[in-house]
N, CA, C and O of each residue as an XYZ file, in Angstrom:
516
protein
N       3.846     -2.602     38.290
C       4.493     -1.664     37.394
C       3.961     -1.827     35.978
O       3.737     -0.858     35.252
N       3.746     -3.234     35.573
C       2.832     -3.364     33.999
C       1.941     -3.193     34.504
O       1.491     -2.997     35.633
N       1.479     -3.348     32.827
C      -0.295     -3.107     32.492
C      -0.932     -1.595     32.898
O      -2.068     -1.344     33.300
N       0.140     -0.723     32.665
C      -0.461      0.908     33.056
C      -1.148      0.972     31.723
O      -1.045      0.196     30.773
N      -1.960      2.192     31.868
C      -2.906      2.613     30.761
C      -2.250      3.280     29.706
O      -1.138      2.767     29.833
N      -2.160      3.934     28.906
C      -1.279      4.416     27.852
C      -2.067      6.076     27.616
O      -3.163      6.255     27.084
N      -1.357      6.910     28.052
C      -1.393      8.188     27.952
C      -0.309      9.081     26.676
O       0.757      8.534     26.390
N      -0.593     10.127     26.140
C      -0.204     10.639     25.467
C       0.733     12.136     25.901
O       0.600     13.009     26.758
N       2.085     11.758     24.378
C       2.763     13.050     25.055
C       2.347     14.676     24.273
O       2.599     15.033     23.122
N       1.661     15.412     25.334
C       1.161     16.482     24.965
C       2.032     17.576     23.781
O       1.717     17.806     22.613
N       3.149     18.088     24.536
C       4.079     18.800     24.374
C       5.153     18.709     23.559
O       5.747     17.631     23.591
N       5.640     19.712     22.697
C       6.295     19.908     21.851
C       7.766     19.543     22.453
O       8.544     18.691     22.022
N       7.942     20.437     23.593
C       8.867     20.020     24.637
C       9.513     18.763     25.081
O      10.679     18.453     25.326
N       8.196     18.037     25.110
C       7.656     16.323     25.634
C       8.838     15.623     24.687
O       9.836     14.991     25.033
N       8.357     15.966     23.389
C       9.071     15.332     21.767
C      10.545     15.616     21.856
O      11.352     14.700     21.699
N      10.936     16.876     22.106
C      12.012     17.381     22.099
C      13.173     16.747     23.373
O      14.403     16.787     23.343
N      12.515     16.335     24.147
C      13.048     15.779     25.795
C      13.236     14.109     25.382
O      14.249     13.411     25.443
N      12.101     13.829     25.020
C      12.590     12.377     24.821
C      13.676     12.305     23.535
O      14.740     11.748     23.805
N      13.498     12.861     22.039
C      14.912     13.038     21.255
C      15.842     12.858     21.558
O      16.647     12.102     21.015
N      16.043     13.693     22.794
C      17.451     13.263     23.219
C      18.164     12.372     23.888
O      19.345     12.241     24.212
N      16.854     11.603     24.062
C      16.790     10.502     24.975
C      17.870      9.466     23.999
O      18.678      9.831     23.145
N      17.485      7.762     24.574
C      18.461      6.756     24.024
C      17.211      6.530     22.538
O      16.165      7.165     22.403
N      17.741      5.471     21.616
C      16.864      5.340     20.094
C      17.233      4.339     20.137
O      18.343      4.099     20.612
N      16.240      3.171     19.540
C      16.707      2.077     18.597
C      15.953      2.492     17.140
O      14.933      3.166     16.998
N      16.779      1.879     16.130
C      16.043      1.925     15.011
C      15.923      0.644     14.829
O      16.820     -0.150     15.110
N      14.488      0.230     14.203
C      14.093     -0.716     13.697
C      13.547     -0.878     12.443
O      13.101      0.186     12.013
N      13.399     -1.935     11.602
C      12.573     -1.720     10.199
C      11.272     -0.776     10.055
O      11.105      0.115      9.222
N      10.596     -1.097     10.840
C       9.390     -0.033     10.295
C       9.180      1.170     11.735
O       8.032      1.550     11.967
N       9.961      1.523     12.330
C       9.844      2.796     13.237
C      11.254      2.692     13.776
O      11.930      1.715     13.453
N      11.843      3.807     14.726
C      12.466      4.453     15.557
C      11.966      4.563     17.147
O      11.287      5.490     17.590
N      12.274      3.831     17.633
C      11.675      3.749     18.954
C      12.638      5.265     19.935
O      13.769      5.585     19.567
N      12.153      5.769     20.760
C      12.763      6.721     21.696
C      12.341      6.668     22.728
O      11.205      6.282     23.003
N      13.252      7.082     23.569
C      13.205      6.568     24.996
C      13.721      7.553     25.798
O      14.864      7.854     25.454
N      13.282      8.199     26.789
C      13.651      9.253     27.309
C      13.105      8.798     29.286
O      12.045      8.174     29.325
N      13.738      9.076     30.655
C      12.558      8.814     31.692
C      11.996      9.850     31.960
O      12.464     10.949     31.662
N      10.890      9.676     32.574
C      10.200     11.179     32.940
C      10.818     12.143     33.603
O      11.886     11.956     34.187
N      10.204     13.253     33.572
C      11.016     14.770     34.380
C      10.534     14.098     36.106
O       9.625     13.338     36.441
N      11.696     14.846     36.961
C      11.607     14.691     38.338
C      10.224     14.994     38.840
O       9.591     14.318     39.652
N       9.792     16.235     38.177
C       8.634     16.808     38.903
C       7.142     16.082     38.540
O       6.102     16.528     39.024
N       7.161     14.905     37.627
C       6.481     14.408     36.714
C       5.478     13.354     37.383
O       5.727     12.149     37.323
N       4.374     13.831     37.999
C       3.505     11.979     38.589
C       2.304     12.403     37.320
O       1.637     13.398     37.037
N       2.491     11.003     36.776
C       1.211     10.561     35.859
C       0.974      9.683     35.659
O       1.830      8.907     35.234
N      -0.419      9.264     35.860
C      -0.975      7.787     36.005
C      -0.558      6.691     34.769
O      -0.904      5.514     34.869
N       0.000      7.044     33.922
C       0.017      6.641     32.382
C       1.071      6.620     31.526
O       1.281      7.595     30.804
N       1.846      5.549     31.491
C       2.734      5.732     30.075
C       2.450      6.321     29.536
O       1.361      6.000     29.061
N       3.068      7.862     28.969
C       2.839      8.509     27.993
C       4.305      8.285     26.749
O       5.529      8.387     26.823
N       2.920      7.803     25.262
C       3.837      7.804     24.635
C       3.060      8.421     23.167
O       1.909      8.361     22.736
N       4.620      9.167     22.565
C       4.367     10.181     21.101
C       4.472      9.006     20.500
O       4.889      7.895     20.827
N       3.785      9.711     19.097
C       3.592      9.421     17.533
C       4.099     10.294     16.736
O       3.505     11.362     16.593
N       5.510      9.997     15.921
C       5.091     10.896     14.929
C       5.362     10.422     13.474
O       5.644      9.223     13.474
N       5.369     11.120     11.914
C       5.863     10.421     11.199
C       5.929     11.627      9.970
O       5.002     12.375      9.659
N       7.166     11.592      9.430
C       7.180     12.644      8.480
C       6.957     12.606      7.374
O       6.584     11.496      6.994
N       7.025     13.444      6.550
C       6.466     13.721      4.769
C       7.133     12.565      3.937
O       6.654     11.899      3.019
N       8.512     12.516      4.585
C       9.294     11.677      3.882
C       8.896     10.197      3.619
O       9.398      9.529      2.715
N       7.803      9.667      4.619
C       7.245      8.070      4.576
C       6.141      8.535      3.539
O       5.934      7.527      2.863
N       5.345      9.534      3.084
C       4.216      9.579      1.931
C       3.221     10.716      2.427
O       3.529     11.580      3.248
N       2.312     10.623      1.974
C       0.990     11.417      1.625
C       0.395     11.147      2.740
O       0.603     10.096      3.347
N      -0.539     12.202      3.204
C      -1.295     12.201      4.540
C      -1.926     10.834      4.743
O      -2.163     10.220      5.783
N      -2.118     10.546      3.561
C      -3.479      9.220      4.349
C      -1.914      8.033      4.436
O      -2.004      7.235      5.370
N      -1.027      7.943      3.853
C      -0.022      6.499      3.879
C       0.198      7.177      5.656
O      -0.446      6.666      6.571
N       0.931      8.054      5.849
C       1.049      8.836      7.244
C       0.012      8.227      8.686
O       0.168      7.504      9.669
N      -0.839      8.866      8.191
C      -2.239      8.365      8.693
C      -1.988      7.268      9.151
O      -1.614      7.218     10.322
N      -2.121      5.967      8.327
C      -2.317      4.945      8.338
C      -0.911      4.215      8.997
O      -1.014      3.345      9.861
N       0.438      4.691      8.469
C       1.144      4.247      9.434
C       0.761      4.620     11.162
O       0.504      3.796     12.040
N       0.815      5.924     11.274
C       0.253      6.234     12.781
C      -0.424      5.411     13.375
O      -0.069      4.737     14.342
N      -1.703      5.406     12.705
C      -2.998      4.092     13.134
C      -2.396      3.221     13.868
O      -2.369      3.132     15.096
N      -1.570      2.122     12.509
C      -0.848      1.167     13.081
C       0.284      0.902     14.241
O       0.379     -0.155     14.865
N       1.176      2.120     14.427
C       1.841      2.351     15.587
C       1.462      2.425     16.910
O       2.012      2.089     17.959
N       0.068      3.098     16.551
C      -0.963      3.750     17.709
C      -1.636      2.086     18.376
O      -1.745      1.968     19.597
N      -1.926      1.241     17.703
C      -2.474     -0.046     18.010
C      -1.244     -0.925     18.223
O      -1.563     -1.834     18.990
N       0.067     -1.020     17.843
C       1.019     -2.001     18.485
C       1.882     -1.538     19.849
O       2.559     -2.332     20.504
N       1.739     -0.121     20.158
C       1.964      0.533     21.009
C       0.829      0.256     22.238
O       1.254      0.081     23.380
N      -0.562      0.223     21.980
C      -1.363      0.107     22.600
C      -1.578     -1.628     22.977
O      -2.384     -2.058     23.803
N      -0.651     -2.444     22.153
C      -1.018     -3.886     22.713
C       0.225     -4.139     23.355
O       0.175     -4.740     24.428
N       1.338     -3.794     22.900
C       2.847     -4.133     24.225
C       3.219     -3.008     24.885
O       4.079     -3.285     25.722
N       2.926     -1.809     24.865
C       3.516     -0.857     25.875
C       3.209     -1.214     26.808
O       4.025     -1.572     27.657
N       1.652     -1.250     27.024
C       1.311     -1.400     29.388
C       1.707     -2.723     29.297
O       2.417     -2.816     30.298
N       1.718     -3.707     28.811
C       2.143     -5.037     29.338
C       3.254     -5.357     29.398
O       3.491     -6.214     30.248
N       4.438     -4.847     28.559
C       5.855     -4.859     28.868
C       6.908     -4.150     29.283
O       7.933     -4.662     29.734
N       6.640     -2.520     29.106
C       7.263     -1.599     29.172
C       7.139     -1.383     30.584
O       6.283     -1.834     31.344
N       8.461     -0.360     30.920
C       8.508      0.207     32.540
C       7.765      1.434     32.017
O       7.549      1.811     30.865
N       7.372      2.046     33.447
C       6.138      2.749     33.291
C       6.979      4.363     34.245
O       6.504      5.161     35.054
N       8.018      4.262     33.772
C       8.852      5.322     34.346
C       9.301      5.876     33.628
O       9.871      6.864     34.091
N       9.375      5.748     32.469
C       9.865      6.455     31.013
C       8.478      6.968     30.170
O       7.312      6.633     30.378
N       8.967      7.808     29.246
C       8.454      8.233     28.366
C       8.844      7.820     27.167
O      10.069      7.780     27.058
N       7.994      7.364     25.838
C       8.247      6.488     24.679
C       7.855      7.781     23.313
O       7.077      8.733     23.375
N       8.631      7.382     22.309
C       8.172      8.209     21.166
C       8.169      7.418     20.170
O       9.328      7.030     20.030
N       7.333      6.847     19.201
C       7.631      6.111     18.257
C       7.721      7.258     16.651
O       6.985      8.193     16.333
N       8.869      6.699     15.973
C       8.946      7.236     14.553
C       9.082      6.556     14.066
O      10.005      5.746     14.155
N       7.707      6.597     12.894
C       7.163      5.884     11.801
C       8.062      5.741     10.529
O       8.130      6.767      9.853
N       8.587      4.930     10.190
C       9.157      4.807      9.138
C       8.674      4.471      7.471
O       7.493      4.125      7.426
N       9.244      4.502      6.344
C       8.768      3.936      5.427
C       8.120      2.161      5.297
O       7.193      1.703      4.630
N       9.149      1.468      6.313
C       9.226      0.236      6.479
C       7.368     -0.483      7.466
O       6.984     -1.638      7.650
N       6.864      0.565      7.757
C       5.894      0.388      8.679
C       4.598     -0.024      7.693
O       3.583     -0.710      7.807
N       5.090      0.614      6.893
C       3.221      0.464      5.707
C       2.990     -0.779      5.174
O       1.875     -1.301      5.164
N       4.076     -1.327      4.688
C       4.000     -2.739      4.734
C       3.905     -4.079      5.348
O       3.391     -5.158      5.055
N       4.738     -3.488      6.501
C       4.944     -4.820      7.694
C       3.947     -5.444      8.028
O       2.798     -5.009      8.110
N       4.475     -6.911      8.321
C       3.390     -7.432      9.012
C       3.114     -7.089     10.178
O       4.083     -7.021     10.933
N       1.749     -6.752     10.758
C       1.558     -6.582     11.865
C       2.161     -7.238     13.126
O       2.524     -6.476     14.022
N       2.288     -8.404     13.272
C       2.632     -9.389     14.099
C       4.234     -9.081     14.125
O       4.851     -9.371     15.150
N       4.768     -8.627     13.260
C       6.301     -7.876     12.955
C       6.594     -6.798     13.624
O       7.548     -6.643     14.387
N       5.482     -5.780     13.242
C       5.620     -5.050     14.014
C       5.541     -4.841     15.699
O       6.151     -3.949     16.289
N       4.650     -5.867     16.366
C       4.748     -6.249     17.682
C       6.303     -6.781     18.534
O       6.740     -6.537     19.658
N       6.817     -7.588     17.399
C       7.493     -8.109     17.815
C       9.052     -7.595     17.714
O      10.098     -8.127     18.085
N       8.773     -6.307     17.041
C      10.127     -5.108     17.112
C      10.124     -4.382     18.096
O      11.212     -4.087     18.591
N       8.897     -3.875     18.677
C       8.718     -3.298     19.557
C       9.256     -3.998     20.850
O      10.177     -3.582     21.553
N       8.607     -4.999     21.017
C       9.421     -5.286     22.209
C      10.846     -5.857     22.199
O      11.475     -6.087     23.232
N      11.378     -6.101     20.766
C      13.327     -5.761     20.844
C      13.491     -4.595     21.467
O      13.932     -4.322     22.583
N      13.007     -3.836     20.450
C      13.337     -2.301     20.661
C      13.017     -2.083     22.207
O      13.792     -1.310     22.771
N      12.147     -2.558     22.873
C      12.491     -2.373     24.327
C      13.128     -2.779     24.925
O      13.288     -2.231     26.016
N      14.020     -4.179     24.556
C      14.483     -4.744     25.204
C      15.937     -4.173     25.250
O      16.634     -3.847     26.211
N      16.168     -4.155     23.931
C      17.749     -3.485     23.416
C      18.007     -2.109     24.310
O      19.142     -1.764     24.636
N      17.047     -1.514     24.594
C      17.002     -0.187     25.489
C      16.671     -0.069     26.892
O      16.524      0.905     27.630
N      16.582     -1.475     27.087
C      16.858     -1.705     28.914
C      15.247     -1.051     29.227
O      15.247     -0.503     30.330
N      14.059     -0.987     28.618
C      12.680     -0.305     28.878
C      11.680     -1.707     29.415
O      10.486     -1.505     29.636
N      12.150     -2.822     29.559
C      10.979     -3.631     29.733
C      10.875     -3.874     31.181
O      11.796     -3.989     31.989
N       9.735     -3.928     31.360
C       9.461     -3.861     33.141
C       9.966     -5.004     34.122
O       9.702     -6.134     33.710
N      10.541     -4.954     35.160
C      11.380     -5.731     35.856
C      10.090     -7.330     36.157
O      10.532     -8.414     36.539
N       8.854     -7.140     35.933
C       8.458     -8.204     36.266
C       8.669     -9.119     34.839
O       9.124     -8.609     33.815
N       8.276    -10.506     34.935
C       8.286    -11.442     34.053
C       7.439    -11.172     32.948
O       6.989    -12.151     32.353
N       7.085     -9.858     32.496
C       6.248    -10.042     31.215
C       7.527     -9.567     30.257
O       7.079     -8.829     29.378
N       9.108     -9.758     30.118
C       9.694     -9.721     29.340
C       9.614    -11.115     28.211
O      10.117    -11.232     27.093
N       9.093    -11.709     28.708
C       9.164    -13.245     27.907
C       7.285    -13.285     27.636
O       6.554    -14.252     27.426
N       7.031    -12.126     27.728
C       5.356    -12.342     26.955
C       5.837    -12.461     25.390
O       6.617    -11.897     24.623
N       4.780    -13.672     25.385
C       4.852    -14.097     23.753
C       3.226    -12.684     22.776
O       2.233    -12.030     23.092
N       4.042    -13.018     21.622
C       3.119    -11.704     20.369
C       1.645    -12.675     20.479
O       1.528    -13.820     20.042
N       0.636    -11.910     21.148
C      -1.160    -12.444     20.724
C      -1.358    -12.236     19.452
O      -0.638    -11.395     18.914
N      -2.227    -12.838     18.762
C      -2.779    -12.329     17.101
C      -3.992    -11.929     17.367
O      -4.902    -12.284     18.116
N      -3.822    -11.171     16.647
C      -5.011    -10.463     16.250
C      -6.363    -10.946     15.903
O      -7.242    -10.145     15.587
């Protein structure tokens, strides 16, 4: 069930479906959590990015994304269940954080939301960079 590849959510719809899903908030993002539609086989955790005007200027934006896009890409397939769909929202708190911070919210934030995969990579420790 870990270590799936990390696919993206296409659809406006996609965004709108997981919203309503369960949330944690954390210091530097909003994690969302939604499971996939019934009719839904895809090889890939798919998970959104988004981040609004309100965190800064295209490139601070940018650059939070980046960073979401790479801590998403180092604990999603290795901890997450691969039956849900994920949305991360970028916060003000993200531009600063330490990276290694930010890893290690993410997988609260999965944990607090019942998303981490039934095998033993709930107790995977944060790699550095």
């Amino acid at each position: 069930m870990a270590a799936a590849r990390l696919g993206r959510l296409p659809n406006r719809s996609d965004f709108l479906r997981v919203q309503a899903g369960r949330r944690c908030a954390m210091p530097g993002f909003v994690l969302q959590v939604a499971p996939l539609p019934a009719d839904h086989v895809f090889p890939a955790i798919r998970v959104g990015f988004t981040v609004s005007r309100k965190v800064g200027n295209a490139v601070v934006r940018n650059r939070v994304r980046r960073r979401l896009r790479e801590v998403a890409r180092l604990v999603i397939p290795q901890v997450a269940r691969d039956d849900q769909d994920y949305v991360l929202v970028g916060r003000q708190g993200a531009i600063g954080r330490d990276f290694l911070a930010l890893q290690a919210e993410l997988q609260e934030a999965l944990r607090r939301l019942k998303s981490l995969a039934v095998s033993g990579a709930a107790t995977m420790a944060v790699a550095t960079p």
